[in-house]
C-alpha positions in Angstrom: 36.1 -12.7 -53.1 37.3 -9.3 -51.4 41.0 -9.1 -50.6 41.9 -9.5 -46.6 41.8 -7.3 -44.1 45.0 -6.3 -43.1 44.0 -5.2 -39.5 42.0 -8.8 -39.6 44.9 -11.9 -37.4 46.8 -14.0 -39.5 46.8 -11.6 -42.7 50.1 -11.2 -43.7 51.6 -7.8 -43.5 52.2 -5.9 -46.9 55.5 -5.1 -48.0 55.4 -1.4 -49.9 56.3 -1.6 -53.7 59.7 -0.6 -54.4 59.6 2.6 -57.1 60.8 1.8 -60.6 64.3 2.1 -61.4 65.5 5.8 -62.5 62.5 7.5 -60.7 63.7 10.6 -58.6 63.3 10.5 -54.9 61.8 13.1 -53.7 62.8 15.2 -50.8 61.5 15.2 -47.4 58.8 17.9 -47.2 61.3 19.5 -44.2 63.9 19.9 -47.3 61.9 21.2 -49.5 60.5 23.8 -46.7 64.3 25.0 -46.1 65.2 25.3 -49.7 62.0 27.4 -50.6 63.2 29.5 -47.5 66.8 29.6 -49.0 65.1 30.5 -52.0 63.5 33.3 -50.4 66.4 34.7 -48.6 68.6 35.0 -51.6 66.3 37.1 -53.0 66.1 39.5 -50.4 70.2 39.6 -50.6 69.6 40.1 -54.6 67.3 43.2 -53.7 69.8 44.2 -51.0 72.7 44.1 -52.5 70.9 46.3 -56.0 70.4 49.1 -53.4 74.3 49.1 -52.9 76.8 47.7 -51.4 78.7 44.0 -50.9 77.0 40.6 -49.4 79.0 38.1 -50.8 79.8 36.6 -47.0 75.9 36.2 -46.5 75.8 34.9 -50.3 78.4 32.8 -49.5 76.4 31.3 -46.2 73.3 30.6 -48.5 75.3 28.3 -50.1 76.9 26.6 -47.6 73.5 26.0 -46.2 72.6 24.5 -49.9 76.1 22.4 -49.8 74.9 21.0 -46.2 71.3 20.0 -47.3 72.1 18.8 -50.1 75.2 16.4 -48.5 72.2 15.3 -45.8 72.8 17.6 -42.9 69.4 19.8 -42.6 70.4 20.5 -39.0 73.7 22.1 -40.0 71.7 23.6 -42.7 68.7 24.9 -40.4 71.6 26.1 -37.9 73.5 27.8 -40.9 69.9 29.5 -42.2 69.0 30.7 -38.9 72.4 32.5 -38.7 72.3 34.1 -42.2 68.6 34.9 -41.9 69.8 37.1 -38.8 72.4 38.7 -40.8 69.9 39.5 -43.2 67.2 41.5 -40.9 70.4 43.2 -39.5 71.3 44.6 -42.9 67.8 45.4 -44.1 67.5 47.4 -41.0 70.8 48.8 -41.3 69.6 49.7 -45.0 66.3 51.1 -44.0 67.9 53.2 -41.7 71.0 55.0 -43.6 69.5 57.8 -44.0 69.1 58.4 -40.0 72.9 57.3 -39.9 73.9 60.1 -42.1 71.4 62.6 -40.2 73.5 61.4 -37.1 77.0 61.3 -38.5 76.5 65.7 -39.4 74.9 66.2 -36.1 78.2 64.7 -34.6 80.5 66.7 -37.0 78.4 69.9 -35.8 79.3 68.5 -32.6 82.9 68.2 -33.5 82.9 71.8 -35.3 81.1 73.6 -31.9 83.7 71.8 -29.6 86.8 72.6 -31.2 85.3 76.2 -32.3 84.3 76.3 -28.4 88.5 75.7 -27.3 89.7 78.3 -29.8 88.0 80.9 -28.5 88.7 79.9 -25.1 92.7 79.3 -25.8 92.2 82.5 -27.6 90.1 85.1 -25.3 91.1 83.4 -21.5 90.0 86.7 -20.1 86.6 87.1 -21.4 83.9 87.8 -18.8 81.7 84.3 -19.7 84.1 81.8 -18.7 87.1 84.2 -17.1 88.3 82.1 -13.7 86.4 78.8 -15.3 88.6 77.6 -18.2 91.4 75.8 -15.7 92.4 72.1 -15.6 89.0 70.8 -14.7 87.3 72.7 -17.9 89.5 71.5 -20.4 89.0 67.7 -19.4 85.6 67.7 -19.6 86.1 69.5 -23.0 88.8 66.8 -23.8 85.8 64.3 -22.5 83.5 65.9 -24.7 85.8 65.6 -27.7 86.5 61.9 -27.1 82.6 61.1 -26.8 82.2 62.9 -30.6 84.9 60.7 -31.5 83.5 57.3 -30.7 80.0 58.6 -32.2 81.6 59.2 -35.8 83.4 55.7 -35.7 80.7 53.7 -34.0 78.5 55.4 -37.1 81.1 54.7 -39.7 82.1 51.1 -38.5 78.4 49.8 -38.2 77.2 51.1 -41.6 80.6 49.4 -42.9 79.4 46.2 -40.9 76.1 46.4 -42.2 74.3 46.3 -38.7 73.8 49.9 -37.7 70.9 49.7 -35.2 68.6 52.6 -35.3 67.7 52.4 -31.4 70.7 53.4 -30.3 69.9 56.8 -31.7 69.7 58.5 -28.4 73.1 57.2 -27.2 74.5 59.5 -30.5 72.9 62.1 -29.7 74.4 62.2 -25.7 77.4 61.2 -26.3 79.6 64.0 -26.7 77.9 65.5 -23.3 77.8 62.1 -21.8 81.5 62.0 -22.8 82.0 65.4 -21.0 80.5 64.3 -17.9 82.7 61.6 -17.6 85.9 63.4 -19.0 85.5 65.8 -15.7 84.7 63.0 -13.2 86.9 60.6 -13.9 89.8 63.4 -13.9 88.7 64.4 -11.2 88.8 61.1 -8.9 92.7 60.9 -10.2 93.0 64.5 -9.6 92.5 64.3 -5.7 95.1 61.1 -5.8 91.9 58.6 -4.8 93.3 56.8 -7.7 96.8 56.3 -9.4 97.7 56.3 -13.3 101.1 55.3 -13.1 103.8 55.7 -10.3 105.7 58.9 -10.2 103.7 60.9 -12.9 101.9 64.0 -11.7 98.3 64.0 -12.5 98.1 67.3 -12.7 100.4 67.5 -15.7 98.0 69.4 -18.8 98.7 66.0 -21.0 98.7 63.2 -18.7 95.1 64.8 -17.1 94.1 65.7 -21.0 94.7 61.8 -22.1 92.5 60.6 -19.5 89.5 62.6 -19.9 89.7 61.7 -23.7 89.9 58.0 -22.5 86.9 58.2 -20.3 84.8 60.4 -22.4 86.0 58.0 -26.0 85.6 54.5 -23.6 82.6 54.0 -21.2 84.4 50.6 -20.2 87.3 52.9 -19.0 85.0 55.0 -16.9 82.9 52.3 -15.2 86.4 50.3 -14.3 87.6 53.5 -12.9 84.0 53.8 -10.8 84.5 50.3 -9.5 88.3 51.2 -8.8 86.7 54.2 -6.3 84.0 52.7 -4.8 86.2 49.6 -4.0 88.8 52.2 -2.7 86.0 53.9 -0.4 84.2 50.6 0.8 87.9 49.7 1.8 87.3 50.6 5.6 84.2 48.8 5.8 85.4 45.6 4.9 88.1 45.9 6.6 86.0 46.8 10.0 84.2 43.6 9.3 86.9 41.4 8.8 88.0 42.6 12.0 84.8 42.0 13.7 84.9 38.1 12.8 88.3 38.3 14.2 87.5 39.4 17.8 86.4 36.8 19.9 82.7 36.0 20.9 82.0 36.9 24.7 81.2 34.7 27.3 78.1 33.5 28.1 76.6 34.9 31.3 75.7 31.4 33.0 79.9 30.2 32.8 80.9 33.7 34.4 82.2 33.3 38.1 
């Protein structure tokens, strides 16, 4: 006699057989899945860190993502992957791309050596025909620009390769810096210069080393200079507001019909 259906009524439902003591459990297949990918991502740090340098703060994430899979927690442990498997395209990127960090770091000490080779000869020959009349106040804050904008190039090169996350995109913003930095250096001088805006009370703008330290600011900070933009434009869009304000003030007219 065959046994009974169990989708047939009235068969009793069957209980699954409890595994023999001292067999493993195994994992859940999602467990396994992360730990193979665990697996795999401490490799690449292996291969990583042969090429030079030190992970151990990635290294030390693997395992915590172990520790938290292991203790039950595989959402801790997928969050904790997801954030270490970030860190670790950043730094193979940042790897494959040393050698464009080191092309970059001597185009910005050429930079450096034409800028400050650039002032000598200026300091030193003020009368020569090319730039006789020109090398006043205004010059020599977009040159102070221009040296603060090679100075944020060489650390932002230096700290990201130290970091590990040196982003080859941002290859263009190297390479305008210094005259981006120069650009700025002269503007933003120049909108303290004509008193629009104030440094400080009762310092002269026009003093050499006050006017010198803020073209190095604005040409070292672009924060700096797009504070000091929305400082002038709020300064010159002062009027209008005020005209408005003083148009809700002023009364409506009349209507016609309750004229006498």
């Amino acid at each position: 006699m065959s046994d009974a259906n169990p989708l047939l009524p009235g068969t009793p439902p069957q209980t699954p057989t409890p595994p023999a003591p001292g067999t493993p459990v195994q994992p859940a297949a999602g467990a396994r899945d992360l730990g193979n990918q665990l697996d795999g991502l401490e490799a690449r740090v292996e291969r990583l860190a042969q090429s030079g340098g030190c992970y151990a703060d990635l290294e030390a994430q693997i395992a915590m993502s172990r520790s938290q899979l292991g203790n039950g927690k595989p959402v801790d442990a997928q969050a904790t992957y997801d954030k270490v498997a970030a860190s670790v395209c950043r730094a193979e990127a940042s790897a494959h791309a040393e050698p464009m960090a080191w092309k970059l770091l001597w185009l910005e000490v050429g930079y450096l050596v034409v800028i400050l080779g650039l002032g000598y000869v200026v300091k030193r020959y003020p009368d020569y025909s090319l730039w006789a009349g020109m090398a006043g106040l205004k010059a020599w804050a977009a040159w102070f620009g221009a040296l603060g904008g090679v100075t944020i190039g060489i650390y932002g090169i230096y700290t990201h390769i130290s970091a590990k996350d040196f982003d080859p995109s941002f290859r263009l913003w190297y390479i305008c810096k210094p005259m981006m930095g120069a650009i700025f250096g002269w503007f933003v001088f120049l909108v303290y210069y004509v008193g629009v805006l104030s440094a400080t009370e009762n310092v002269d703008i026009k003093k050499p080393e006050l006017a010198y330290l803020i073209a190095f600011l604005a040409g070292f900070s672009e924060r700096f200079t797009i504070k000091t933009i929305d400082r002038f434009m709020t300064v010159l869009t002062a009027g209008d507001d005020k005209n408005k304000d003083k148009g809700k003030d002023k009364p409506a007219a009349a209507p016609s019909s309750l004229l006498p």
